[in-house]
C-alpha positions as CSV (number, residue, x, y, z in Angstrom):
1,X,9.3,-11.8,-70.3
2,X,8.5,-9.4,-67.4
3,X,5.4,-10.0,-64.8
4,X,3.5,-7.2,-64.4
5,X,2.0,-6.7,-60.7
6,X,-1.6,-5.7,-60.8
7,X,-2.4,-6.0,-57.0
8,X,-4.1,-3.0,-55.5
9,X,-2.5,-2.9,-52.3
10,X,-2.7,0.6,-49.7
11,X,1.0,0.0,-49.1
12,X,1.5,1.0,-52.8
13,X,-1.3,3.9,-52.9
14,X,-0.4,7.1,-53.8
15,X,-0.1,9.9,-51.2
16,X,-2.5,12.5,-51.4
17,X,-3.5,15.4,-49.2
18,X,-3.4,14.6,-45.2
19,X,-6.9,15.5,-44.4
20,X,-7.8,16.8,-40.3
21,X,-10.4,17.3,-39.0
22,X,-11.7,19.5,-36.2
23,X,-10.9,16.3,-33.5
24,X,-7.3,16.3,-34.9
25,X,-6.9,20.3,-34.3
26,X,-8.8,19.9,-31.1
27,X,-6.5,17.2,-30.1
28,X,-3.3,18.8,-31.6
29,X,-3.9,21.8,-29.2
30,X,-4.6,20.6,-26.5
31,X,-1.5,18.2,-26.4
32,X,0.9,20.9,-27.3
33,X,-1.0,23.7,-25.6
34,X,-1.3,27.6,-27.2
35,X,-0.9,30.7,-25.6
36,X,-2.9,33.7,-26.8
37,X,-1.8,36.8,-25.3
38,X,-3.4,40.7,-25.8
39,X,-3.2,43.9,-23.9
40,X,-6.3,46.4,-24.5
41,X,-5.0,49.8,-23.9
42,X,-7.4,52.7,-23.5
43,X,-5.8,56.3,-23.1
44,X,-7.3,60.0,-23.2
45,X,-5.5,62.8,-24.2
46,X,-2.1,60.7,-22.7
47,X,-3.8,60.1,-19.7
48,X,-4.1,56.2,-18.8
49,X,-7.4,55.4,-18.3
50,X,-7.3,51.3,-18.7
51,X,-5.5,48.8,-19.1
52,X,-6.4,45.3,-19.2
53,X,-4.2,42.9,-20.4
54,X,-5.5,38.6,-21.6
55,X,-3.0,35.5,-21.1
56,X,-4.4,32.7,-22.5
57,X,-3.3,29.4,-22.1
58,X,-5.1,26.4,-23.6
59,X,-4.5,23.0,-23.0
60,X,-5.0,19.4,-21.4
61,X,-4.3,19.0,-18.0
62,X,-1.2,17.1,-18.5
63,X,0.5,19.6,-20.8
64,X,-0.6,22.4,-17.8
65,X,1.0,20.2,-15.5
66,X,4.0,20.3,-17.6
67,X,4.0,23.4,-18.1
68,X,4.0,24.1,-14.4
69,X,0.2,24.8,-13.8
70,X,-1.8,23.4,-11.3
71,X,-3.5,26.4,-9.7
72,X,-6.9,24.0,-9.6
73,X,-5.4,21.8,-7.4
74,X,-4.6,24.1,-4.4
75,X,-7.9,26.1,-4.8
76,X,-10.6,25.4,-2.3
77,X,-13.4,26.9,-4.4
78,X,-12.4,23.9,-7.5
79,X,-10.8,20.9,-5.2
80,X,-12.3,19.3,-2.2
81,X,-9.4,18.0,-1.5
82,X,-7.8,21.9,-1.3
83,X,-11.0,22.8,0.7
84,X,-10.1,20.1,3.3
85,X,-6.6,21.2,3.7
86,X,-7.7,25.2,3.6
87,X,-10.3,24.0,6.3
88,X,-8.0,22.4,8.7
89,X,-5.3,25.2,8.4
90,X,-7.8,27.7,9.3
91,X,-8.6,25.2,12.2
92,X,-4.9,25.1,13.4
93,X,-4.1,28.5,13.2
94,X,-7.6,29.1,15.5
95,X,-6.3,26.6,18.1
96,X,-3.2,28.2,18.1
97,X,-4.2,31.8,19.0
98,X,-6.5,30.2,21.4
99,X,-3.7,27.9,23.1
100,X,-1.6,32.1,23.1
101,X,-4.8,33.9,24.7
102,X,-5.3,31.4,27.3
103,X,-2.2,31.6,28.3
104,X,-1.9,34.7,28.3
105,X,-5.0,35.0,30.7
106,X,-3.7,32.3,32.8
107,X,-0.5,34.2,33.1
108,X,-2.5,37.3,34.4
Protein backbone atom coordinates (compact mmCIF):
# COMPACT_ATOMS: atom_id res chain seq x y z
CA UNK A 1 0.00 0.00 0.00
CA UNK A 2 1.45 3.47 -0.99
CA UNK A 3 0.86 6.77 1.35
CA UNK A 4 -0.20 9.53 -0.53
CA UNK A 5 1.06 13.05 0.76
CA UNK A 6 -1.58 15.65 0.74
CA UNK A 7 0.26 18.50 2.57
CA UNK A 8 0.11 21.86 0.87
CA UNK A 9 3.41 23.00 1.48
CA UNK A 10 5.16 26.39 -0.60
CA UNK A 11 8.29 24.33 -0.90
CA UNK A 12 6.22 21.98 -3.20
CA UNK A 13 4.23 24.92 -5.09
CA UNK A 14 4.46 25.16 -8.48
CA UNK A 15 6.44 27.94 -10.17
CA UNK A 16 4.68 30.39 -11.95
CA UNK A 17 5.46 33.81 -13.53
CA UNK A 18 8.19 35.99 -11.42
CA UNK A 19 6.09 39.00 -10.96
CA UNK A 20 8.15 42.82 -10.48
CA UNK A 21 7.06 45.55 -9.79
CA UNK A 22 8.10 49.13 -10.36
CA UNK A 23 10.27 49.02 -6.79
CA UNK A 24 12.11 45.89 -8.19
CA UNK A 25 12.95 47.79 -11.70
CA UNK A 26 13.58 50.94 -9.66
CA UNK A 27 15.93 48.99 -7.57
CA UNK A 28 17.36 46.79 -10.34
CA UNK A 29 18.65 50.04 -12.01
CA UNK A 30 19.81 51.76 -9.76
CA UNK A 31 22.14 48.85 -8.43
CA UNK A 32 23.43 48.02 -11.81
CA UNK A 33 23.26 51.54 -13.22
CA UNK A 34 22.12 52.38 -17.18
CA UNK A 35 23.61 54.55 -19.50
CA UNK A 36 21.38 56.29 -22.08
CA UNK A 37 23.37 57.98 -24.68
CA UNK A 38 21.95 60.33 -27.92
CA UNK A 39 23.53 62.87 -30.19
CA UNK A 40 20.87 65.50 -31.81
CA UNK A 41 22.40 66.63 -34.89
CA UNK A 42 21.00 69.63 -36.80
CA UNK A 43 22.60 70.49 -40.27
CA UNK A 44 21.51 72.97 -43.23
CA UNK A 45 22.36 72.40 -46.58
CA UNK A 46 25.78 70.42 -45.11
CA UNK A 47 26.43 73.18 -43.00
CA UNK A 48 26.71 72.22 -39.15
CA UNK A 49 24.48 74.23 -37.37
CA UNK A 50 24.18 72.12 -33.88
CA UNK A 51 25.17 69.67 -32.25
CA UNK A 52 24.28 68.62 -28.87
CA UNK A 53 25.02 65.42 -27.78
CA UNK A 54 23.10 63.46 -23.95
CA UNK A 55 25.15 60.89 -21.67
CA UNK A 56 23.12 59.64 -19.27
CA UNK A 57 24.00 57.75 -16.49
CA UNK A 58 21.65 56.53 -13.89
CA UNK A 59 22.29 55.01 -10.74
CA UNK A 60 22.85 54.79 -6.88
CA UNK A 61 25.64 56.49 -5.42
CA UNK A 62 27.53 53.44 -4.69
CA UNK A 63 27.38 51.99 -8.24
CA UNK A 64 28.67 55.87 -9.42
CA UNK A 65 31.24 55.41 -7.04
CA UNK A 66 32.13 52.27 -8.67
CA UNK A 67 31.95 53.34 -11.58
CA UNK A 68 34.40 56.13 -10.95
CA UNK A 69 31.99 59.13 -10.34
CA UNK A 70 32.08 61.31 -7.71
CA UNK A 71 31.97 64.80 -9.33
CA UNK A 72 29.41 65.77 -6.26
CA UNK A 73 31.89 65.39 -3.86
CA UNK A 74 34.52 67.89 -5.10
CA UNK A 75 31.94 70.51 -6.18
CA UNK A 76 31.50 73.50 -3.97
CA UNK A 77 28.06 74.41 -5.27
CA UNK A 78 26.68 70.45 -3.95
CA UNK A 79 29.20 69.70 -0.85
CA UNK A 80 30.05 71.85 1.98
CA UNK A 81 32.68 70.04 2.64
CA UNK A 82 34.13 70.93 -1.17
CA UNK A 83 33.02 74.59 -0.42
CA UNK A 84 35.33 74.55 2.67
CA UNK A 85 38.29 73.22 0.90
CA UNK A 86 37.56 75.54 -2.47
CA UNK A 87 37.39 78.42 0.27
CA UNK A 88 40.61 77.88 2.00
CA UNK A 89 42.53 77.24 -1.36
CA UNK A 90 41.35 80.47 -2.68
CA UNK A 91 42.54 81.79 0.89
CA UNK A 92 46.12 80.33 0.42
CA UNK A 93 46.72 81.21 -2.95
CA UNK A 94 45.66 85.03 -1.70
CA UNK A 95 48.29 84.94 1.08
CA UNK A 96 50.64 83.74 -1.19
CA UNK A 97 50.60 86.52 -3.85
CA UNK A 98 50.38 88.85 -0.94
CA UNK A 99 53.58 87.24 1.01
CA UNK A 100 55.32 87.79 -3.27
CA UNK A 101 54.07 91.63 -3.52
CA UNK A 102 55.22 92.51 -0.23
CA UNK A 103 58.25 91.38 -0.82
CA UNK A 104 58.58 92.57 -3.73
CA UNK A 105 57.88 96.17 -2.26
CA UNK A 106 60.14 95.59 0.55
CA UNK A 107 62.76 94.73 -1.96
CA UNK A 108 62.26 98.12 -3.72
Amino acid sequence: MTDLDFRQDAAYAPAGPHTTNLADILERVLDKGIVIAGDIKIDLLDIELLTIRLRLFVASVDTAKKAGIDWWETDPALSSHAARNALQDENRELRARLDALESQASAS
